[in-house]
N, C-alpha and C positions, 0 to 999 in steps of 0.2 A: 777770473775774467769771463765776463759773459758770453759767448761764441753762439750768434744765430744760427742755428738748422733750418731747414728748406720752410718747415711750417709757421719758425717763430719771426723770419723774412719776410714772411707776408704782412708784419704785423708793419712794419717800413712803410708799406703802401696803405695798410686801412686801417690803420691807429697812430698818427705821425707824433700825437702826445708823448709814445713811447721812448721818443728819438728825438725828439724838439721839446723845447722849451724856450716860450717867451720870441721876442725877438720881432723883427717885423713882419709883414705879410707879404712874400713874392703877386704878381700878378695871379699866376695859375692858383694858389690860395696855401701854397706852402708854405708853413711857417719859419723861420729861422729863429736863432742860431740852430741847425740839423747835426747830432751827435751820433755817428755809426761806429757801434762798435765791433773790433774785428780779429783775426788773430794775433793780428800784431802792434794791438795799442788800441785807442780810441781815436776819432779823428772828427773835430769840430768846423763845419764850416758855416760862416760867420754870414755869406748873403751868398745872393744866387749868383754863379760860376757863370763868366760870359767867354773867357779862355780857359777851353778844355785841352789837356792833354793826357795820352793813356800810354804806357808803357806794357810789354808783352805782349803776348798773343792775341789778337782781335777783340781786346776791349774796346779800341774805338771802332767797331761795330757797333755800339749800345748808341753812343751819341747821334753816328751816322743813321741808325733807323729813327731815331727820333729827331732826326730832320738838323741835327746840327753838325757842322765839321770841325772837328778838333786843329787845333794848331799845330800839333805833332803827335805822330804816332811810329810805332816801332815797325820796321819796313819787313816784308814777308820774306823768309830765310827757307820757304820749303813749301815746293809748289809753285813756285812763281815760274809760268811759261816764258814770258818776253824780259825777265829780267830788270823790270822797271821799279821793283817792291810793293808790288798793289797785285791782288788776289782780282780774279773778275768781278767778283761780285761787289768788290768795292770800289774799283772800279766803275762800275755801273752806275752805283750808289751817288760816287763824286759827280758825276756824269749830273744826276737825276737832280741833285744840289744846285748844280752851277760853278761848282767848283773847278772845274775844267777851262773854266774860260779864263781870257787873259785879264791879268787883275784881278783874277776874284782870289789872291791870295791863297798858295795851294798851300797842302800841310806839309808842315818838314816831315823826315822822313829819318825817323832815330836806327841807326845801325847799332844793333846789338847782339854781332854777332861774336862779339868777345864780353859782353855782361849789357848793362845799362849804359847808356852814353849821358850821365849826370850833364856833362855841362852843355849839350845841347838841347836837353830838357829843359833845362835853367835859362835857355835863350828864349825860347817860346814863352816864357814869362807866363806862366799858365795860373790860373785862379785854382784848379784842381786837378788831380792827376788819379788816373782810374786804373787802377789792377788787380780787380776781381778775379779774376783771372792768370792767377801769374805764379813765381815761383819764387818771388821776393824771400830775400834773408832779414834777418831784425836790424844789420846794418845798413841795409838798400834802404829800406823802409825810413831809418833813422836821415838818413842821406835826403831820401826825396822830401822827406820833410818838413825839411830845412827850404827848401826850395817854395812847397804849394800843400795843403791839405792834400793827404794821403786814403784811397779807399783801397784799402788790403784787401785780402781774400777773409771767407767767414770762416773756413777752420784749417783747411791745410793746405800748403804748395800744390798747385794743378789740381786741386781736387774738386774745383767749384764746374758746377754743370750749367749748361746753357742758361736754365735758369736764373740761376743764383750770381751768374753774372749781371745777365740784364737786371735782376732785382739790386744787387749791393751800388750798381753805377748806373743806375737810374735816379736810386736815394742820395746818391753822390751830385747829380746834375739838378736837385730838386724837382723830379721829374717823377719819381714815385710812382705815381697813378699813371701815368703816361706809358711807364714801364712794365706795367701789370695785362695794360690793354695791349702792349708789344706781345707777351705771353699767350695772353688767350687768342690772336691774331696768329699766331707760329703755330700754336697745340689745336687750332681749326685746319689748316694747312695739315700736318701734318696727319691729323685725323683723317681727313678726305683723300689723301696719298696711301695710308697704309687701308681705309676700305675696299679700295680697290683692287688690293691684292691680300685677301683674305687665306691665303694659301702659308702668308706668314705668319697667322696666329697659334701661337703656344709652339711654335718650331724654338728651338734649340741655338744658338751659335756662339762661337768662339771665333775673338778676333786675335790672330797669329800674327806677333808683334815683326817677329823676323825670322827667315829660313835662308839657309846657305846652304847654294848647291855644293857645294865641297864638302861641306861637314851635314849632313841629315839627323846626328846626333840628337841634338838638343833641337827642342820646340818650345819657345818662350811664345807666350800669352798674352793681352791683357785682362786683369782684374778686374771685379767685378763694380771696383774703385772708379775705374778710369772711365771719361766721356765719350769716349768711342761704343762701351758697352751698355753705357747706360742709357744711351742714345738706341740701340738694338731695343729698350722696354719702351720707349716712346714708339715705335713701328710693330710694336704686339708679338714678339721673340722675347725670349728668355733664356739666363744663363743656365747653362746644365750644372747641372752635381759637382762638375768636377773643377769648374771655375769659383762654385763659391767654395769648396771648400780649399781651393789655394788663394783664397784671399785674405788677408790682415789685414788690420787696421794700417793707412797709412802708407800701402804699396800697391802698385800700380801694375804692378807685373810680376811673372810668375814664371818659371820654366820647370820641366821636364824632359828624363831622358826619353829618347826615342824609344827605349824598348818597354818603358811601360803606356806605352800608345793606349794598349786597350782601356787605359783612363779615359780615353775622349770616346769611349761607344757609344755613350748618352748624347753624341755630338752630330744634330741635322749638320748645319752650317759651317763652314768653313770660311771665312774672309780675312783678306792677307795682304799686303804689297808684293808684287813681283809682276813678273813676265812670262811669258811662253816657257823658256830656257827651265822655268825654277817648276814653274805646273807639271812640264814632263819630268823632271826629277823626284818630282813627290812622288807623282803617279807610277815609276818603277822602283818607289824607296821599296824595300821589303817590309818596313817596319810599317812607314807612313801609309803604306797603298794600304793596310788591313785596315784602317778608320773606316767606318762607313760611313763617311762626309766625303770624303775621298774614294772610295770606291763607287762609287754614284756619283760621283762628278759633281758634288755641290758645294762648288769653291766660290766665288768669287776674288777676282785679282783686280788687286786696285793698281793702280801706277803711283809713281810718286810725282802728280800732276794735279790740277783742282779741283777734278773731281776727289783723286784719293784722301786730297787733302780737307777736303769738305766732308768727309767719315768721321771727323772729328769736328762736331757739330757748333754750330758759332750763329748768331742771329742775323744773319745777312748768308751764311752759306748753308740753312737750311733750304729756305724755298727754292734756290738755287740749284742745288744736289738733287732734290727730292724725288724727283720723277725719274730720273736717271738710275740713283742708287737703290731707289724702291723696287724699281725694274728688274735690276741682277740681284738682288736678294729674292724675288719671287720664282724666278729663273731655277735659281740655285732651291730652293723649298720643294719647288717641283720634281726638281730631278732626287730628293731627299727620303723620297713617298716610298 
């Protein structure tokens, strides 16, 4: 089975021969029938998609920046402040759309907070269904199927990066080249955000998945897999020593015990979710305070709110975060020196 990597992705937007064949000519000049293949099957769609819908984590972000609002999407389970299932920034986004207004047909709002909600996906009557992004089984997959053309992820559950989402369900929305110009549009932003604070370049950090002030024991991680860290080399940071080498193919996270701390000395940065409560318990662990990310104060504490939730980088809650989170990572760089 052929499984796109980052570089052979690009070939979706500037070689569509690779992926198309025959078929008619969309407006914007893509041609159909568009065939993306992905980790879990091949997926044929037959003309250009006018009902979108995306299942898990902020895939319909990708439509939404490209100026379309999908007819349902899966409603925010973490981070959401007012409880309404819409992150700010997308929020914003419907706002900028029109979708806010009366009649303008809002998008359903899939709860899944026990799996997929199949048959409300199924009501939405969607032309296509986007989850580049996602943690789909071979039977979810096989499921939504049945329902709409499927864009799965290109090689493993949660593994695809900001990019490679916007790329897989751009190519999904016949939108390709649209999607490319989303990229270099995001990696300009992002470039003129981390200039400014030049204090983060070639610093170090590890992002500490959870810590429990009861138990100090263990310090689990994430990997060098996960989008949270990979998003730290888009901002000019890099992982230390001790992150790649607790990384494997395939896993997202990593733990250790406390008492071999001294693994993380190659560690500037420290960034974490918590609170006041959990920063002073580091700061008198025995074991934890020896880090020297930690003993120089160079934590950053996320909350579990939009900003922290926006460390987990997504194409509508970059520009969003940006100045915010580039801020307390340079903070934290500083006090690293």
């Amino acid at each position: 089975m052929l499984r796109f990597v980052r570089s052979s992705v690009i070939l979706i937007a500037t070689a569509f021969s690779i992926i198309a064949s025959g078929g008619a000519l969309a407006a914007e000049g893509t041609s159909y029938p568009i065939v993306i293949r992905h980790a879990l099957g091949t997926t044929t769609i037959a003309k250009k998609p006018e009902r979108v819908a995306t299942v898990a984590w902020a895939n319909h972000e990708v439509p939404l920046a490209l100026g379309i609002v999908p007819v349902g999407f899966a409603a925010a389970n973490f981070g959401d402040d007012d409880g309404d299932g819409l992150l700010p920034w997308v929020t914003e986004r419907l706002a900028e759309l029109g979708a806010d207004k009366p009649g303008a047909g809002k998008p359903v709002l899939f709860d899944e907070g026990d799996g997929i909600d199949f048959e409300a996906v199924a009501a939405t009557k969607p032309d296509v269904i986007l989850a580049s992004y996602s943690g789909l089984s071979q039977s979810d997959y096989d499921t939504l199927s049945r329902i709409a053309p499927v864009v799965a992820y290109p090689e493993s559950a949660w593994a695809t990066d900001w990019r490679g989402m916007i790329r897989f369900n751009s190519a999904g929305l016949g939108m390709a080249a649209e999607g490319e110009a989303l990229i270099t549009r995001i990696e300009g932003e992002i470039a003129r955000a981390a200039a400014g604070h030049p204090e983060l370049e070639g610093k170090s950090a590890i992002f500490v998945t959870h810590l429990d002030t009861t138990n100090l024991s263990i310090v689990s991680f994430y990997t060098a897999n996960d989008t949270r860290v990979k998003f730290f080399a888009d901002l000019g940071l890099k992982s230390p020593k001790s992150v790649l080498e607790a990384t494997r193919p395939g896993q997202f996270a990593a733990e250790v015990s406390a008492e071999r701390v001294d693994a993380f000395d190659d560690v500037d940065i420290v960034v974490t979710y918590g609170s006041q409560p959990l920063l002073d318990a580091v700061r008198a662990d025995p074991l934890l305070s020896r880090m020297p990310a930690v003993s120089k104060d160079a934590i950053v504490m996320l909350g579990r709110n939009p900003l922290g939730t926006a460390a987990n980088p997504t194409p509508l809650s970059i520009p969003w975060v940006l100045k915010d989170y580039v801020s307390l990572l340079g903070e934290a760089a500083r006090k690293s020196r």
